[in-house]
ZABA-794569 format. One record per residue (C-alpha): residue in three letters; x, y, z. Coordinates in steps of 0.1 Angstrom, whole numbers, plus 2048, in hexadecimal, padded with zeros to 3 digits. Layout:
! ZABA-794569
ALAXYZ/...
***
This chain:
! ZABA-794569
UNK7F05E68EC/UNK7EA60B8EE/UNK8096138ED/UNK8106018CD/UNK7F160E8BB/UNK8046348C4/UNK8256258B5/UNK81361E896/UNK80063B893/UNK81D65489A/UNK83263F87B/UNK817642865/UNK81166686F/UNK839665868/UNK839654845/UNK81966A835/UNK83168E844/UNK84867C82F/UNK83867A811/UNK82B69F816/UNK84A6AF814/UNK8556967F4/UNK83B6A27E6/UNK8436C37EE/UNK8656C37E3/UNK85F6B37C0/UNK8456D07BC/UNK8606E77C6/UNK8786D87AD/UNK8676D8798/UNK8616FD796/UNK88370779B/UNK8896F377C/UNK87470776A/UNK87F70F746/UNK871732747/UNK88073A767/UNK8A372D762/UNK8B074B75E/UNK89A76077B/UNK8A87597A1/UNK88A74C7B8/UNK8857487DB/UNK86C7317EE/UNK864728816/UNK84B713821/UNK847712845/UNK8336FC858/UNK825711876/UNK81B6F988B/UNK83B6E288D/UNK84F6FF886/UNK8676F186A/UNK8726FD847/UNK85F6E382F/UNK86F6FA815/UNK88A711814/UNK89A71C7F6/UNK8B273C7F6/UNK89C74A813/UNK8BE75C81F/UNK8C276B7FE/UNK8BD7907FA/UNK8997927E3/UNK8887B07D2/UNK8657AC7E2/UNK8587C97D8/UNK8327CD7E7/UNK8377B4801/UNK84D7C8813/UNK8267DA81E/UNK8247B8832/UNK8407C5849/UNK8357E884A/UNK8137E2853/UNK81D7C586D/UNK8367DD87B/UNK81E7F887F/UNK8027E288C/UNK81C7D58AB/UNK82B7FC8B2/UNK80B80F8AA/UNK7F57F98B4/UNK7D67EB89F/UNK7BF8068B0/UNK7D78238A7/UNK7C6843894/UNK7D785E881/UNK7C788288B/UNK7BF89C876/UNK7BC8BE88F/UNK7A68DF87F/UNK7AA8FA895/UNK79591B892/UNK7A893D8A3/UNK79B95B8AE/UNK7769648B3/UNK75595F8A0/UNK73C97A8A0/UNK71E98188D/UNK72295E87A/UNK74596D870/UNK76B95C87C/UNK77F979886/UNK79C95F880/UNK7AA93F86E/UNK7A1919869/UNK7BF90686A/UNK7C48E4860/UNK7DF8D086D/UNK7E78B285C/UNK7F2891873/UNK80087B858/UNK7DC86E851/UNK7E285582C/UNK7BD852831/UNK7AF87582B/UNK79887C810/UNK7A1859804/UNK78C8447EC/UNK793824802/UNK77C83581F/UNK76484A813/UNK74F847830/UNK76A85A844/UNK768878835/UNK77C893842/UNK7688B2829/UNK7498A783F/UNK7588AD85E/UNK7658CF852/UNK7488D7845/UNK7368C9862/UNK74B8DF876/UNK740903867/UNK71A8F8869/UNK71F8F4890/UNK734914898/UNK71892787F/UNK73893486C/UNK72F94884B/UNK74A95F846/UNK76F95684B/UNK78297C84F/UNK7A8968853/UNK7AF94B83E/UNK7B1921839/UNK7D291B848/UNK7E48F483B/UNK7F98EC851/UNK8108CD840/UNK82D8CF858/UNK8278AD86E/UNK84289D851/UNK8538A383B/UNK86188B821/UNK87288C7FE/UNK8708707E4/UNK8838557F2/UNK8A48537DC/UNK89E8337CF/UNK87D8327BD/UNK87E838798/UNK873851780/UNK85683D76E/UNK84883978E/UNK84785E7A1/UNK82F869789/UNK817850789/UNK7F884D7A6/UNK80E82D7BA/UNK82A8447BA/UNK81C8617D0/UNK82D86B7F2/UNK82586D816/UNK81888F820/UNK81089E842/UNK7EF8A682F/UNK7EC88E818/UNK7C9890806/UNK7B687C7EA/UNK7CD8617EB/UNK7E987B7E1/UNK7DE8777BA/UNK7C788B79F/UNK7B8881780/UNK7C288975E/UNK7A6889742/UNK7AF87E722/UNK79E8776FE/UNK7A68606E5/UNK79D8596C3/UNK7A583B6A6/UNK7C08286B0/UNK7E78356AB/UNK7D985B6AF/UNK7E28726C8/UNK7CC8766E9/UNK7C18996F3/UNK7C08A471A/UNK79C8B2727/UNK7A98B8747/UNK7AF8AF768/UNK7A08AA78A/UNK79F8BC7A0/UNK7A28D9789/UNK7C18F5784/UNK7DA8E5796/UNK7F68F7786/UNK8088DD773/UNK80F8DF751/UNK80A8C0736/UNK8218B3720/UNK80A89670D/UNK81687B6F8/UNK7FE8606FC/UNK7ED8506DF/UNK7CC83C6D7/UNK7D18166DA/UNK7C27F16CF/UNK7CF7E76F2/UNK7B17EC70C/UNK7C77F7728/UNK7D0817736/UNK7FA81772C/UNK7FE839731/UNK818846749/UNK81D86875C/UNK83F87775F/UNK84E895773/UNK85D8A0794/UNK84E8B17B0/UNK8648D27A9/UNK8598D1783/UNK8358E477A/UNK8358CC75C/UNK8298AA757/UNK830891738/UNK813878730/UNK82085871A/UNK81483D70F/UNK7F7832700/UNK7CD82C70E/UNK7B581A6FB/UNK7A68266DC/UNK78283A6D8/UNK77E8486FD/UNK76D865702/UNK778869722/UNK799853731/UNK7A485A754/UNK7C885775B/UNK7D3858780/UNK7F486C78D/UNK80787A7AF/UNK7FE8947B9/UNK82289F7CB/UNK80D8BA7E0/UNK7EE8AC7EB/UNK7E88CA802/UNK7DD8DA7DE/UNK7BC8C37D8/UNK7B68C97FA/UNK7B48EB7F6/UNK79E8E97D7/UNK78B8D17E7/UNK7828EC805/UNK7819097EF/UNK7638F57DC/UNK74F8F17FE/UNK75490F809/UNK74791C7E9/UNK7289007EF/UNK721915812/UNK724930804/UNK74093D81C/UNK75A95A814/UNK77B95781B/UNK78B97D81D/UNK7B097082A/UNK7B398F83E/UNK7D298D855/UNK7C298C873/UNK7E198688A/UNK7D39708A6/UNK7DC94F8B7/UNK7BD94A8CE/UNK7B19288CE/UNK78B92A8C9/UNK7849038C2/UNK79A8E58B9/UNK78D8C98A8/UNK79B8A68A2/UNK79488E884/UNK79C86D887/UNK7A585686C/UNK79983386F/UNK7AE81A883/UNK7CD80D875/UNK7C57E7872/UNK7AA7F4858/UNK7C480A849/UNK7DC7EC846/UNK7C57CE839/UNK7BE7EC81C/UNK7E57F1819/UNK7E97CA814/UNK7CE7C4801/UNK7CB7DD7E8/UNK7F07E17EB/UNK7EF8097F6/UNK80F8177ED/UNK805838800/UNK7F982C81D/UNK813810822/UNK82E83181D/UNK819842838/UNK817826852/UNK83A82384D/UNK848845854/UNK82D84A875/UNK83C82D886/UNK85B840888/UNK84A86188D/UNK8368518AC/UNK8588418BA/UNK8738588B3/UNK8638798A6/UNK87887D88A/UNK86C872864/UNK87F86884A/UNK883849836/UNK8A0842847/UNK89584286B/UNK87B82F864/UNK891813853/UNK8A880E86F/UNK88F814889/UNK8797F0876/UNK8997DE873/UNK8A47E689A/UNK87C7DE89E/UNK87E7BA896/UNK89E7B78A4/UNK8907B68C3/UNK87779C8B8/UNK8987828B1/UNK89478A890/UNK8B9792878/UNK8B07AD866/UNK8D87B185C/UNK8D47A5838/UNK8B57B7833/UNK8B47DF820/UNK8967F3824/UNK89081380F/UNK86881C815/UNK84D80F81E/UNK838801802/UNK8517F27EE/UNK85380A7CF/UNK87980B7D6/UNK88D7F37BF/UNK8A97F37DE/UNK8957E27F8/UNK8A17C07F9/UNK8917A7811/UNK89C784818/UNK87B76B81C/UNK88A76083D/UNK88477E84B/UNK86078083B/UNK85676084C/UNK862764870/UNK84F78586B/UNK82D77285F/UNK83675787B/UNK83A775893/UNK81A785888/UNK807761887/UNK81175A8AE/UNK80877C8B5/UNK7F178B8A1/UNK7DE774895/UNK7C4790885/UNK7E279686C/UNK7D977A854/UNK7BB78584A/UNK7CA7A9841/UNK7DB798827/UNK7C7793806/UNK7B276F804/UNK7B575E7E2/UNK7967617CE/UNK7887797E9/UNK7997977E9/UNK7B87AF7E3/UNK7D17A57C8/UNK7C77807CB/UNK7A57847C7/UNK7A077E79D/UNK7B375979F/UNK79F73C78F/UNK7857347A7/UNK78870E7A4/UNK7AA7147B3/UNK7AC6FF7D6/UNK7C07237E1/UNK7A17367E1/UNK797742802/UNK7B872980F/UNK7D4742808/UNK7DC76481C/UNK7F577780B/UNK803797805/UNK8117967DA/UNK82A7A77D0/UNK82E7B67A8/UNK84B7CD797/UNK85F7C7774/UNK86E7A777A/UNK8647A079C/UNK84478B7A8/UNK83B7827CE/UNK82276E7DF/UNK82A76B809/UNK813768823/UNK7FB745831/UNK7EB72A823/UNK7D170E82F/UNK7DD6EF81E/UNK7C36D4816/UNK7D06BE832/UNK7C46DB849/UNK7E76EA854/UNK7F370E853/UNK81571483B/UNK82473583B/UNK82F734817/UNK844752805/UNK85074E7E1/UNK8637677D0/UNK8727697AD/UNK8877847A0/UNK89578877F/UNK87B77A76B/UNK86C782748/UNK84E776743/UNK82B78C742/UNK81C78F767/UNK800772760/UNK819755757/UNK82E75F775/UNK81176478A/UNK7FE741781/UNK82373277E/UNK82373A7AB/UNK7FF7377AE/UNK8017147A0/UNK81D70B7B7/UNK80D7187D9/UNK7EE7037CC/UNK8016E17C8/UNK8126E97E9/UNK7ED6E87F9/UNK7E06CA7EA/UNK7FD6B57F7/UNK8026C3815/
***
């Protein structure tokens, strides 16, 4: 009798799987069939983790533009070679002698490749402290020699493929062996009735050395449209665009291309603070007197910042010291074939796959969602810890302002996705029925505003987990 109960309970457990992935697929259909998509190409998985089956899988060989969820494999790939515990160094090292409260010698800093130096994302680690810190315990009032920045852990150029609007702007900044300040400065600007031109106060930090072409006007729209443009060789910058009207003071964010120059200002300013001289005699000595280490904080709190705020900088950064810590050599390159050979080894095909950088800025790194989910199922098996790097709808991160009677809030882990045309969602979600889905749904080529694409794949995921 047992035995026949089990038979019956197994076909009905058969017949409601059944219905699930009907259901599924109509919902799937009926997205595809979309009128306002008909003429973007999407893709879609939705994996079952525990059975280990596609219950969707539309194009996932095809090759996608991701754009920021390529941070997912960054991150993940750093996380498994660096190891979740790992900590970029910052070394200062003071030369020579001190005597009479005076340094007969230098203070150099040598930059380790830390993204998370003097960054807004950890103020509590704060690196001028420690320097600061530093002088008060060696009793140091005078400095004969000099501040020596040392930025020669890396080096890196703009990768090839990322384009012009973006090099200027704050999410277009570059690695740096002493990257600082999230590698960006302010620009100050004023604006008036609407359709007038804005005037520039300034900038922050101060005297940079750049030059400013402006050509941004006073707008109706209340949102800061205003674009910064110029190359890292150029002493220029052009500001265009447009900031709302009737602001006495409207901060526009850009790269800074040597971050090693807000540094400096940012020491020069506390020294000034301690009132401590800096003579930058050449005092020619090499003696070690004291070596200090600072320590950024570990890298699984670097990467659930990366993925949730979506961290260009960082996820460039994490990128680039994978291949410094396994091969020594840094370059975009490297690092690209070094990721692909990486999960590789995991029986992953990476053939079909082209990676350009880190973050996802590049409009030439092209991911197919198959590859996505055997990294999430990889990371799932593995890393468990990894899910909850990714943002949680209604939480936090990029999800974090959906409707909050959506049945995805606090159910879906995902890293997004967002450049022209492009919109992704990847990542895990908790279905009503109580199972976990690796979902990934990509559309490229599309033409609509970012919140009807965005509620067009957020409304999707949701029927997927009410009827599964």
């Amino acid at each position: 009798m047992k035995s026949i109960y089990l038979i019956l309970l197994i076909f009905a457990s058969n017949i409601c799987y059944s219905q699930y992935k009907n259901a599924i697929k109509q919902t799937t259909s009926n997205f595809l069939e979309d009128p306002e998509l008909q003429n973007s190409f999407s893709a879609i998985s939705i994996y079952d983790t525990n059975k280990k089956e596609y219950i969707i899988s539309h194009n996932i060989e095809k090759r996608m533009l991701c754009a920021s969820v390529m941070k997912l494999i960054s991150t993940s790939t750093g996380l498994l070679t660096l190891g979740a515990e790992y900590r970029f160094k910052t070394k200062i090292e003071i030369t020579g002698k001190i005597k009479n409260n005076s340094l007969y010698g230098d203070i150099k800093i040598k930059g380790g490749g830390d993204p998370t130096l003097g960054s807004r994302y950890f103020k509590n680690n704060n690196f001028i402290s420690f320097f600061r810190k530093i002088l008060l315990e060696n009793e140091i009032k005078t400095i004969k020699g000099s501040i020596i920045y040392d930025d020669t852990y890396f080096r890196v150029d703009i990768p090839d493929s990322w384009i012009w609007e973006d090099i200027g702007n704050y999410y277009g900044s570059i690695p740096n062996a002493l990257s600082f300040g999230d590698n960006m400065f302010d620009i100050y600007l004023k604006s008036s009735s609407v359709g007038s031109k804005t005037e520039i106060l300034g900038t922050k930090p101060k005297n940079i050395g750049i030059n400013f072409q402006n050509e941004v006007f006073a707008s109706s729209v209340k949102k800061d449209l205003a674009y910064v443009y110029g190359s890292p060789f150029s002493k220029t910058r052009l500001i265009k665009g447009s900031i709302p009207a009737n602001r006495s003071r409207f901060r526009v964010k850009a790269s800074m291309f040597d971050p090693k120059i807000k540094l400096i200002k940012t020491i020069e300013n506390t020294l000034e603070e301690m009132n401590i001289a800096v003579y930058k005699k050449n005092i020619k000595t090499e003696t070690l007197l004291k070596q200090y280490n600072f320590y950024s904080p570990k890298l699984e709190e670097i990467s659930k910042i990366t993925n949730k705020k979506s961290i260009n900088l960082f996820a460039d950064h994490i990128f680039l010291e994978i291949i410094k810590n396994n091969k020594g050599k840094v370059d975009w390159s490297t690092a690209s074939n070094f990721i692909k050979e990486f999960w590789k080894t995991k029986g992953i095909n990476t053939n079909h796959i082209a990676i350009k950088d880190g973050s996802g800025l590049s409009r030439l790194n092209y991911l197919n969602i198959q590859f996505i989910n055997q990294v999430l199922e990889y990371m799932y098996n593995n890393k468990p810890m990894f899910m909850s790097q990714l943002s949680i709808a209604g939480i936090d991160g990029s999800l974090k302002y959906i409707n909050s009677k959506s049945n995805l809030v606090s159910n879906l882990y995902a890293k997004t996705g967002y450049i022209n045309s492009v919109r992704a969602i990847c990542g895990y979600l908790k279905t009503k029925s109580g199972r976990i889905l690796q979902v990934c749904i990509v559309v490229n080529n599309h033409n609509l505003k970012f919140t009807a694409i965005n509620n067009k794949l957020l409304r999707y995921l949701e029927k997927i987990q009410i009827n599964y």
